[in-house]
LOVO-245660 format. One record per residue (C-alpha): residue number from 1; x, y, z. Coordinates in nm, 2 decimals. Each point is the difference from the previous one (the first is absolute). Example, Ala and Ser with C-alpha at 12.3 -4.5 7.8 and 13.67 -1.06 7.14 Angstrom:
BEGIN
<fimar><mivo>1</mivo><c1>1.23</c1><c2>-0.45</c2><c3>0.78</c3></fimar>
<fimar><mivo>2</mivo><c1>0.14</c1><c2>0.34</c2><c3>-0.07</c3></fimar>
This chain:
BEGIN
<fimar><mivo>1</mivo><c1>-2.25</c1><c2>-1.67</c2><c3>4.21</c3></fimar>
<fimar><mivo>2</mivo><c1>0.32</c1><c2>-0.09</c2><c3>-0.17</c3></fimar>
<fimar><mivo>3</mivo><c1>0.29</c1><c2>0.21</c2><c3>0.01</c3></fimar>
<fimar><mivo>4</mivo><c1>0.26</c1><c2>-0.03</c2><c3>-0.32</c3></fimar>
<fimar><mivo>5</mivo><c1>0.41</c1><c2>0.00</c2><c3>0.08</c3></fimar>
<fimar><mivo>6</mivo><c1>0.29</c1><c2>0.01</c2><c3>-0.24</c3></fimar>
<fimar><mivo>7</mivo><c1>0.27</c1><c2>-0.11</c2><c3>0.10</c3></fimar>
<fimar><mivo>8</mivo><c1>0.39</c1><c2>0.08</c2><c3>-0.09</c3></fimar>
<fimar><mivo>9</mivo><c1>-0.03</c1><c2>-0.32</c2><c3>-0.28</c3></fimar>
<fimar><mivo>10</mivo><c1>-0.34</c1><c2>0.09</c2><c3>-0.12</c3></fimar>
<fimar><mivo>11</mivo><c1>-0.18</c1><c2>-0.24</c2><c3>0.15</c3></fimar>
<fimar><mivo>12</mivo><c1>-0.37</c1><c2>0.04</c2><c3>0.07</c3></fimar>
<fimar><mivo>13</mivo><c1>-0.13</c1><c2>-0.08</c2><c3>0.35</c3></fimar>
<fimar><mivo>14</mivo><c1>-0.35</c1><c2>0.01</c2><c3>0.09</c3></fimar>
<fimar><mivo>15</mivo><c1>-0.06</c1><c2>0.02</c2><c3>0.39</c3></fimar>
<fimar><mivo>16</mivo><c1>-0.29</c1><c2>0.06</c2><c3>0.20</c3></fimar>
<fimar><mivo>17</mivo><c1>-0.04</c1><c2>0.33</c2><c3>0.17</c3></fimar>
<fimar><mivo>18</mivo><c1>-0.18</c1><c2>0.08</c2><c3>0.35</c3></fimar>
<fimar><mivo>19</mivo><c1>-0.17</c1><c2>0.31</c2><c3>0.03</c3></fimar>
<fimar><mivo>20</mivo><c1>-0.03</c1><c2>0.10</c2><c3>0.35</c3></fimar>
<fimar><mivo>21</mivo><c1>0.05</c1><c2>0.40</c2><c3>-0.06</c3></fimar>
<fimar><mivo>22</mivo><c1>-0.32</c1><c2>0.20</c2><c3>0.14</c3></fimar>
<fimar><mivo>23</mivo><c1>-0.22</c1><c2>0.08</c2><c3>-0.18</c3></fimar>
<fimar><mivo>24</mivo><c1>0.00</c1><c2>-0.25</c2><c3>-0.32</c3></fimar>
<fimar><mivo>25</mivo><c1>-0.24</c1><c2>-0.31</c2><c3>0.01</c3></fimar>
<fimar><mivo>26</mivo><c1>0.09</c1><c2>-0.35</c2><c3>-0.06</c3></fimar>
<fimar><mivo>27</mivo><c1>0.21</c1><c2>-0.12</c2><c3>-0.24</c3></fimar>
<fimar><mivo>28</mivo><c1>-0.25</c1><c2>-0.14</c2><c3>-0.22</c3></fimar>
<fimar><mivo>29</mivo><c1>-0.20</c1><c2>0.38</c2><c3>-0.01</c3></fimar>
<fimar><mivo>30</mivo><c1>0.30</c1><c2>0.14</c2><c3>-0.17</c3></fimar>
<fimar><mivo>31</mivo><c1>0.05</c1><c2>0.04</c2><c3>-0.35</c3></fimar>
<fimar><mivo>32</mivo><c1>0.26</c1><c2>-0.26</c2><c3>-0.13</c3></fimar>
<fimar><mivo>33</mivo><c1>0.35</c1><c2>0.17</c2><c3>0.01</c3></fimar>
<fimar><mivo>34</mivo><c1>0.21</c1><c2>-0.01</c2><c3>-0.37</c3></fimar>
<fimar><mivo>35</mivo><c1>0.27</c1><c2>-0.20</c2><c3>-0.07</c3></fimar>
<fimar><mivo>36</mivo><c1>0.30</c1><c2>0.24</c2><c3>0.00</c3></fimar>
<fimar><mivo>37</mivo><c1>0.19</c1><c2>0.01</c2><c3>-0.33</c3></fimar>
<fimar><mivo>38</mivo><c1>0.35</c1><c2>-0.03</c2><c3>-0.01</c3></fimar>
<fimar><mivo>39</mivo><c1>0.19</c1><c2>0.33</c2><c3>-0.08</c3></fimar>
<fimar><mivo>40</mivo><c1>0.35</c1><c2>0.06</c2><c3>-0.11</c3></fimar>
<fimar><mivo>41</mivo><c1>0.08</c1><c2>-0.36</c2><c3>-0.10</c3></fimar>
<fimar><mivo>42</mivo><c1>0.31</c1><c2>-0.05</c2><c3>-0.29</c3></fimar>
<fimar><mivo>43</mivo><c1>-0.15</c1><c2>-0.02</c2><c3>-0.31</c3></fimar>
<fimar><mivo>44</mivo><c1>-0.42</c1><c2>0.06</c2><c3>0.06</c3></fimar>
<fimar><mivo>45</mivo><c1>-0.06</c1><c2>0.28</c2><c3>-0.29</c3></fimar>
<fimar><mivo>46</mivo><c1>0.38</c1><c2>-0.02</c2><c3>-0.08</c3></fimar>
<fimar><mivo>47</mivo><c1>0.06</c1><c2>-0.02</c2><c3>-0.34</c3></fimar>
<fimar><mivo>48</mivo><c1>0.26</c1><c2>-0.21</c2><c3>-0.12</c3></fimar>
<fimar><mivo>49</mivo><c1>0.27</c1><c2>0.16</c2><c3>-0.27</c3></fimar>
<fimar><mivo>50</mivo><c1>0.19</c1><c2>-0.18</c2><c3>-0.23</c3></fimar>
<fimar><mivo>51</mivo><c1>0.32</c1><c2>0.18</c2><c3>-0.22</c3></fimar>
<fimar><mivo>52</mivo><c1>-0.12</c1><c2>0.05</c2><c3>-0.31</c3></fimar>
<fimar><mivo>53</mivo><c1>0.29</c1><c2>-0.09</c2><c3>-0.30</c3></fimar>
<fimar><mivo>54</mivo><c1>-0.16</c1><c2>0.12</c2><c3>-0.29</c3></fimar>
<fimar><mivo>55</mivo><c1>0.15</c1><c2>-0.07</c2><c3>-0.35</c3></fimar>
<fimar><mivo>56</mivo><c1>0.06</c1><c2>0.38</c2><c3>-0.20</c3></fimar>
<fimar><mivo>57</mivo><c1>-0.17</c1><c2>0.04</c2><c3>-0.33</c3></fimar>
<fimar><mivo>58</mivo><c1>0.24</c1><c2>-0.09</c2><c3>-0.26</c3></fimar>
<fimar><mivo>59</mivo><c1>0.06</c1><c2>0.34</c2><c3>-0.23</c3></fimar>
<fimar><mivo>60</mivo><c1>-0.09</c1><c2>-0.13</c2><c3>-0.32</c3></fimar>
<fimar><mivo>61</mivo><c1>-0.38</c1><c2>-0.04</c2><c3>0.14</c3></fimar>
<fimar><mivo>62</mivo><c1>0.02</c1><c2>0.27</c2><c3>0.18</c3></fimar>
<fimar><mivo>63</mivo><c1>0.04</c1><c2>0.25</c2><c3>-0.29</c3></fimar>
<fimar><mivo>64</mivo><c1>-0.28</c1><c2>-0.22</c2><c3>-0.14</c3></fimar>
<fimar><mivo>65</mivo><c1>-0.22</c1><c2>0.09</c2><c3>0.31</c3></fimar>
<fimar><mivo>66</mivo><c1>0.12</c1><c2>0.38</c2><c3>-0.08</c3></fimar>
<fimar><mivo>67</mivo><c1>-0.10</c1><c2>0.00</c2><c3>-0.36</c3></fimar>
<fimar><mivo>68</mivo><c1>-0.33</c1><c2>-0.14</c2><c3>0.04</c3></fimar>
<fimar><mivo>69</mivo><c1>-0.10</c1><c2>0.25</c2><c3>0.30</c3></fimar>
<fimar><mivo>70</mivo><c1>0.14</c1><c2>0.29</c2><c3>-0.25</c3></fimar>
<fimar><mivo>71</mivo><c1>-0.20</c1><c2>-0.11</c2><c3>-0.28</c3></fimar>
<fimar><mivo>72</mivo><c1>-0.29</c1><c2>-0.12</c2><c3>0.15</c3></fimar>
<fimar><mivo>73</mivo><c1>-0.20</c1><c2>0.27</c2><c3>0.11</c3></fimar>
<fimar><mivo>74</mivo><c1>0.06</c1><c2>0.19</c2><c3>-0.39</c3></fimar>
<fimar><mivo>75</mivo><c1>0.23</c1><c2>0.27</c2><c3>0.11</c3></fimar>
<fimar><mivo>76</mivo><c1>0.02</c1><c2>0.19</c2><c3>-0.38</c3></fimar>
<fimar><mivo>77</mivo><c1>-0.39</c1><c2>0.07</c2><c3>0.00</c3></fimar>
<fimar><mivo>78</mivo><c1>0.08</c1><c2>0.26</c2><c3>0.31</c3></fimar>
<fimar><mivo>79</mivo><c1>0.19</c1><c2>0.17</c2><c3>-0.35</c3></fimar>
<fimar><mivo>80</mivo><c1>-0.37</c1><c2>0.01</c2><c3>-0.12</c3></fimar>
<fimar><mivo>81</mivo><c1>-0.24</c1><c2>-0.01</c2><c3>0.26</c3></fimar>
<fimar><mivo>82</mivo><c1>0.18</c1><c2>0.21</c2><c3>0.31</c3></fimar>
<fimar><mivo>83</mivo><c1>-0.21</c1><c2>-0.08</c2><c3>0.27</c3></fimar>
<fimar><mivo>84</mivo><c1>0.08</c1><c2>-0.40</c2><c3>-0.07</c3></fimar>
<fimar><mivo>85</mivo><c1>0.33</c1><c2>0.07</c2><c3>0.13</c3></fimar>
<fimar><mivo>86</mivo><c1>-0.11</c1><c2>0.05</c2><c3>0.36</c3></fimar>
<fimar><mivo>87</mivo><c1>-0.18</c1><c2>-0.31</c2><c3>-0.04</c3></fimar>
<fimar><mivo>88</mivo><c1>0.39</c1><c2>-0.18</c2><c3>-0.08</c3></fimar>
<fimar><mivo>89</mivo><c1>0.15</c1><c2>0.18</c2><c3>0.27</c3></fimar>
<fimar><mivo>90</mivo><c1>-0.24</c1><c2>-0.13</c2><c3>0.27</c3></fimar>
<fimar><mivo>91</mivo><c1>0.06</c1><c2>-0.35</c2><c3>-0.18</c3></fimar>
<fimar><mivo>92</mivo><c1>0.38</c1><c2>0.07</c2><c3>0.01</c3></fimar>
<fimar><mivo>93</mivo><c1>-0.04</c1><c2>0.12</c2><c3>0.36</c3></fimar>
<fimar><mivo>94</mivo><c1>-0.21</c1><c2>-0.30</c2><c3>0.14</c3></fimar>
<fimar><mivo>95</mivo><c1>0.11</c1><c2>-0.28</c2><c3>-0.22</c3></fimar>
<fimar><mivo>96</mivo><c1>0.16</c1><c2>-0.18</c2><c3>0.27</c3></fimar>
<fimar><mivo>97</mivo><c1>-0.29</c1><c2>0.05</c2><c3>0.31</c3></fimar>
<fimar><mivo>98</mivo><c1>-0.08</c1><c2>-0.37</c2><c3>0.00</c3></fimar>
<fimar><mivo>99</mivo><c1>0.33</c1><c2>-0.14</c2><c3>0.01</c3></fimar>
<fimar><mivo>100</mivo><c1>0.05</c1><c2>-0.02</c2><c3>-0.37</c3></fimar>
<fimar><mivo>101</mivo><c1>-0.06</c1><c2>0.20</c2><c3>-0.31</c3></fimar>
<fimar><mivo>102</mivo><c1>-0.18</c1><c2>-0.17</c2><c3>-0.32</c3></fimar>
<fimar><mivo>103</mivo><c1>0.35</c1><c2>-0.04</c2><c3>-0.17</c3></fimar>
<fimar><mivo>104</mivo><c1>0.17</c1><c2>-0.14</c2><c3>0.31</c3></fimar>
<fimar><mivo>105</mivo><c1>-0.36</c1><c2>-0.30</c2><c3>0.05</c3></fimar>
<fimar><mivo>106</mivo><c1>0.05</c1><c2>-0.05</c2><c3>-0.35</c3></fimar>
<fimar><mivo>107</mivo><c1>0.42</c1><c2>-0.10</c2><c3>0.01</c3></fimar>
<fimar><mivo>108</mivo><c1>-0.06</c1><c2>-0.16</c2><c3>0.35</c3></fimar>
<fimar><mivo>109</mivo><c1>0.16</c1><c2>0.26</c2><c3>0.19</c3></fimar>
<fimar><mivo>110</mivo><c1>-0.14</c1><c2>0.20</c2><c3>0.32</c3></fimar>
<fimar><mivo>111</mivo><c1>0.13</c1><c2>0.36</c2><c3>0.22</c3></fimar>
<fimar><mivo>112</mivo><c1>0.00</c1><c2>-0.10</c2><c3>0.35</c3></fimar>
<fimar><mivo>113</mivo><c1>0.15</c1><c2>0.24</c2><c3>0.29</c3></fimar>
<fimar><mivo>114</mivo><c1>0.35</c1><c2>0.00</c2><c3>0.11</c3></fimar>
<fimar><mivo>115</mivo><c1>0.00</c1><c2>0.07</c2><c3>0.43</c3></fimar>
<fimar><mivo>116</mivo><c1>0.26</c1><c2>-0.15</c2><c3>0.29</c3></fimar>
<fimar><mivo>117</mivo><c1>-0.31</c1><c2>-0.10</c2><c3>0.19</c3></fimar>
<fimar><mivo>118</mivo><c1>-0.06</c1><c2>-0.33</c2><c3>-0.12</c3></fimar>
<fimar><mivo>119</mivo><c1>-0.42</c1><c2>0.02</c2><c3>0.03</c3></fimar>
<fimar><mivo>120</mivo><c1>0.05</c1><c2>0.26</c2><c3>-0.31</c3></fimar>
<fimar><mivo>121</mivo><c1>0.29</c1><c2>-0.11</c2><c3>-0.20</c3></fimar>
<fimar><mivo>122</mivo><c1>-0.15</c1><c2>-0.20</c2><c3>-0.30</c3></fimar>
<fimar><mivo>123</mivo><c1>-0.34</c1><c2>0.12</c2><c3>0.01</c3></fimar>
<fimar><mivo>124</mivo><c1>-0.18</c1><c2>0.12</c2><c3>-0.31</c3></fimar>
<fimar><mivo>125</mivo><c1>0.04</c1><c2>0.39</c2><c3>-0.05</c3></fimar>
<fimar><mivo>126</mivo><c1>-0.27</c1><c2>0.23</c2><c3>0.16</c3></fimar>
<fimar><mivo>127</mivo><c1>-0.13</c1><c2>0.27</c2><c3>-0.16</c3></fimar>
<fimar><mivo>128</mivo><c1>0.18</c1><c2>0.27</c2><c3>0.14</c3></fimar>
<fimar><mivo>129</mivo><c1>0.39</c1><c2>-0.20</c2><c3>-0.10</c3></fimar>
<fimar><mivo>130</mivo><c1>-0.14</c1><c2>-0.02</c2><c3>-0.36</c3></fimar>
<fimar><mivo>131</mivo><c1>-0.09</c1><c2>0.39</c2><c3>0.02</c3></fimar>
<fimar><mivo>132</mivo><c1>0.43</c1><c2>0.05</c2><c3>0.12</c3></fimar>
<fimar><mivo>133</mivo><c1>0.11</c1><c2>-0.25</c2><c3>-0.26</c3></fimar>
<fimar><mivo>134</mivo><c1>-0.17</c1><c2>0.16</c2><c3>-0.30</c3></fimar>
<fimar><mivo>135</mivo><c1>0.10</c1><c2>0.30</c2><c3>0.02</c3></fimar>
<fimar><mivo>136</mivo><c1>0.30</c1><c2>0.00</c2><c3>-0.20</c3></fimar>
<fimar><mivo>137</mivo><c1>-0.22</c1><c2>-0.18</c2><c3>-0.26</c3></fimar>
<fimar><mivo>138</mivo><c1>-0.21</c1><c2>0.30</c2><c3>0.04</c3></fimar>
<fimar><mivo>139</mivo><c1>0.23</c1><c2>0.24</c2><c3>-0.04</c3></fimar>
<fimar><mivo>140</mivo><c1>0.13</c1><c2>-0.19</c2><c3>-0.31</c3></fimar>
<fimar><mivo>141</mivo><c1>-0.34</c1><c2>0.00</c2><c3>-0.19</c3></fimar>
<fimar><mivo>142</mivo><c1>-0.08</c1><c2>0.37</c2><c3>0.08</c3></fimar>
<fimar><mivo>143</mivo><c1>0.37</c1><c2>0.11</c2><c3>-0.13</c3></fimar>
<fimar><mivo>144</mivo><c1>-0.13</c1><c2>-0.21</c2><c3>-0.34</c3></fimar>
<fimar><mivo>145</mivo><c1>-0.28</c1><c2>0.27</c2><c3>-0.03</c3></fimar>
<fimar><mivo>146</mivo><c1>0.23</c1><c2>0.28</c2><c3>-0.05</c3></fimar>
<fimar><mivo>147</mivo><c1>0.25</c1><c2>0.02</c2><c3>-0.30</c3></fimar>
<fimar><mivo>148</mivo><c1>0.28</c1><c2>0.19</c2><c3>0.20</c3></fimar>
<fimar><mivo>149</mivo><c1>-0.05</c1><c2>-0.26</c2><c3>0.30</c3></fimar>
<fimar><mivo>150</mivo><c1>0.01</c1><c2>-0.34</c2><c3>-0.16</c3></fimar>
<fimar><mivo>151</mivo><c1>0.34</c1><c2>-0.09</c2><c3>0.04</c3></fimar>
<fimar><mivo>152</mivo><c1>0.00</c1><c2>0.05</c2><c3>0.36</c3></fimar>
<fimar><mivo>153</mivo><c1>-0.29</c1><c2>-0.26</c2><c3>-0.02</c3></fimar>
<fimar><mivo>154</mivo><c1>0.24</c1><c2>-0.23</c2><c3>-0.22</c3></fimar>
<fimar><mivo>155</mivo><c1>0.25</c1><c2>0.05</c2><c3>0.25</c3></fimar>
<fimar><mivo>156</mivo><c1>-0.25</c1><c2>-0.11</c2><c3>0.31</c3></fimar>
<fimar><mivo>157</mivo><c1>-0.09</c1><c2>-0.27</c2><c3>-0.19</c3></fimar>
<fimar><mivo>158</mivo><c1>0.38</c1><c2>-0.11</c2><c3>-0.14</c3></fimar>
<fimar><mivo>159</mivo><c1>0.11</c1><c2>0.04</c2><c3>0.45</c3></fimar>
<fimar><mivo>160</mivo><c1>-0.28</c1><c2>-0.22</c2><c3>0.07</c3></fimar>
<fimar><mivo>161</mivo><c1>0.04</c1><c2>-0.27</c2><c3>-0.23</c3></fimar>
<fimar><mivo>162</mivo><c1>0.40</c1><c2>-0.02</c2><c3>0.09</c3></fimar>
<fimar><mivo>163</mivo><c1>-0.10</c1><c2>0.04</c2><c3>0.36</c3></fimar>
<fimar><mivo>164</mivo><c1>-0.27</c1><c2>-0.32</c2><c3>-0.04</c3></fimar>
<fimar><mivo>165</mivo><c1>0.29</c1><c2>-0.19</c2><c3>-0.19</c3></fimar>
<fimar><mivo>166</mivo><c1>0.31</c1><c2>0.09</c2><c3>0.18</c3></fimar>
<fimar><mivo>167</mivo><c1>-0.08</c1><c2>-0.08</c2><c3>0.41</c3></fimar>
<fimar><mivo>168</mivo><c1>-0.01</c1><c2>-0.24</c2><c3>0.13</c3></fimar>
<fimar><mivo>169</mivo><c1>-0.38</c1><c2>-0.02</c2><c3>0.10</c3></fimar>
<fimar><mivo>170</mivo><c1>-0.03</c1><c2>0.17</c2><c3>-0.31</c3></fimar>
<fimar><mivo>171</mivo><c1>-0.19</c1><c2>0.32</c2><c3>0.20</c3></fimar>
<fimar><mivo>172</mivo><c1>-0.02</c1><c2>0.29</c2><c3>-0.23</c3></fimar>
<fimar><mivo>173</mivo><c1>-0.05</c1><c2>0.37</c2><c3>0.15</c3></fimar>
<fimar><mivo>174</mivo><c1>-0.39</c1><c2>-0.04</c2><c3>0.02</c3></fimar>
<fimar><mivo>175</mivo><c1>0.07</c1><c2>-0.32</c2><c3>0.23</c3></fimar>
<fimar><mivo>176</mivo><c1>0.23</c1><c2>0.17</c2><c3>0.22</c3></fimar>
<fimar><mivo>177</mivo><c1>-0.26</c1><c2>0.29</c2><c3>0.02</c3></fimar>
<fimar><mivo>178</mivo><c1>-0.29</c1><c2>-0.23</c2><c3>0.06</c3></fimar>
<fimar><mivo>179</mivo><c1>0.16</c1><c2>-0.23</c2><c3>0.21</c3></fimar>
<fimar><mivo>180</mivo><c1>-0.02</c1><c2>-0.30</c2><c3>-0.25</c3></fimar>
<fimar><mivo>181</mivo><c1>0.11</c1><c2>-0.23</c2><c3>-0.25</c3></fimar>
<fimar><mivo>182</mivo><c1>-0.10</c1><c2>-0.25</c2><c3>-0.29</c3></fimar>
<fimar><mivo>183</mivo><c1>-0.04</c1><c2>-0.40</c2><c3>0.04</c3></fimar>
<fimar><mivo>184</mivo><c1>-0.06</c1><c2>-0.30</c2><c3>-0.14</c3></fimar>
<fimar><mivo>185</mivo><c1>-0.35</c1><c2>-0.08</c2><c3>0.06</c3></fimar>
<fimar><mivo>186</mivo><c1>-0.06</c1><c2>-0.35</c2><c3>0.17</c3></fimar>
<fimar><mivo>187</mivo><c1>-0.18</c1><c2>-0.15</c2><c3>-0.31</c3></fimar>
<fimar><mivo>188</mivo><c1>0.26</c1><c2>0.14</c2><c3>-0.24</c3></fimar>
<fimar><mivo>189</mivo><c1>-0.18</c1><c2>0.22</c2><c3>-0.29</c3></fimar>
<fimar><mivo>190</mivo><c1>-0.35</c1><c2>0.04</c2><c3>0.05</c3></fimar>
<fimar><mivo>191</mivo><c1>0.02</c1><c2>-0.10</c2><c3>0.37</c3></fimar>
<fimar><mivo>192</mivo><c1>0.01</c1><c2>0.31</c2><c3>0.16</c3></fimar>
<fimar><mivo>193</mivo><c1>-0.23</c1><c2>0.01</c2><c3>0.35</c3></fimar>
């Protein structure tokens, strides 16, 4: 039977073993033994992480993005058909799941997740960060439903554009509740994974 070492430099050395313990047959009536795997070696089922540098969505195309997602999903027939605007604020809510809403695939942008650990940072936006992000969205297009609360919608919209337009990684107060932020796609508009 053959006996598998590791040693410290990973080499594999195959040696013959004799059995003379009591009790166990001859070598060749045991089962062959298994070669032993190494375990614990730098980088086996290490994944390797590059920084990400990730261009931010210009403004212009990102109110471009926003004007689309509003008027996409027919927000004034809620005004005539109520229950359609549960069907808007699920869209509204959601709209970023997959990494990018339709507005953002169309104008090449995409939402991907803002974390220190390096593994997360740059990835496309989950489901739950586009739940946190939306909200003030949310908010905004229940406040349009009532007369009396409209312009506090106007006024979540109006912080949120000048929040997208005026930082740096242009992160409004959705992305700083989700956790994200807006970026040029890699294939430029259209190109969003």
């Amino acid at each position: 039977m053959h006996e598998t070492e590791i040693n410290a430099t990973d080499e594999v050395k195959t040696g013959e073993l004799e059995r003379d313990a009591p009790g166990l047959g001859a070598a060749q009536d045991a089962p062959p033994a298994l070669p032993l795997a190494p375990v614990g070696r730098p980088g086996v089922g290490a994944r390797t992480v590059r920084p990400v540098v990730l261009e931010t969505a210009p403004p212009l195309r990102r109110l471009g993005a926003a004007l689309i997602d509003r008027l996409l999903p027919l927000p004034f027939l809620a005004a005539v058909f109520w229950p359609w605007a549960v069907a808007v604020l699920a869209y509204d809510l959601l709209r970023d799941a997959h990494g990018a809403s339709v507005g953002k695939r169309w104008l090449g942008l995409r939402t991907v997740m803002v974390s220190p650990d390096p593994a997360v940072d740059g990835q496309p936006c989950n489901a739950g960060r586009a739940l946190l992000r939306s909200l003030p969205w949310a908010a905004a297009r229940v406040c349009y439903l009532s007369v009396v609360l409209a312009p506090a919608g106007l006024a979540l919209d109006v912080i949120a554009c000048l929040l997208a337009c005026l930082t740096p990684e242009g992160r409004h107060l959705g992305d700083r509740l989700g956790g994200t932020r807006v970026v040029v796609a890699d294939g430029g508009p259209g190109g969003a994974r």
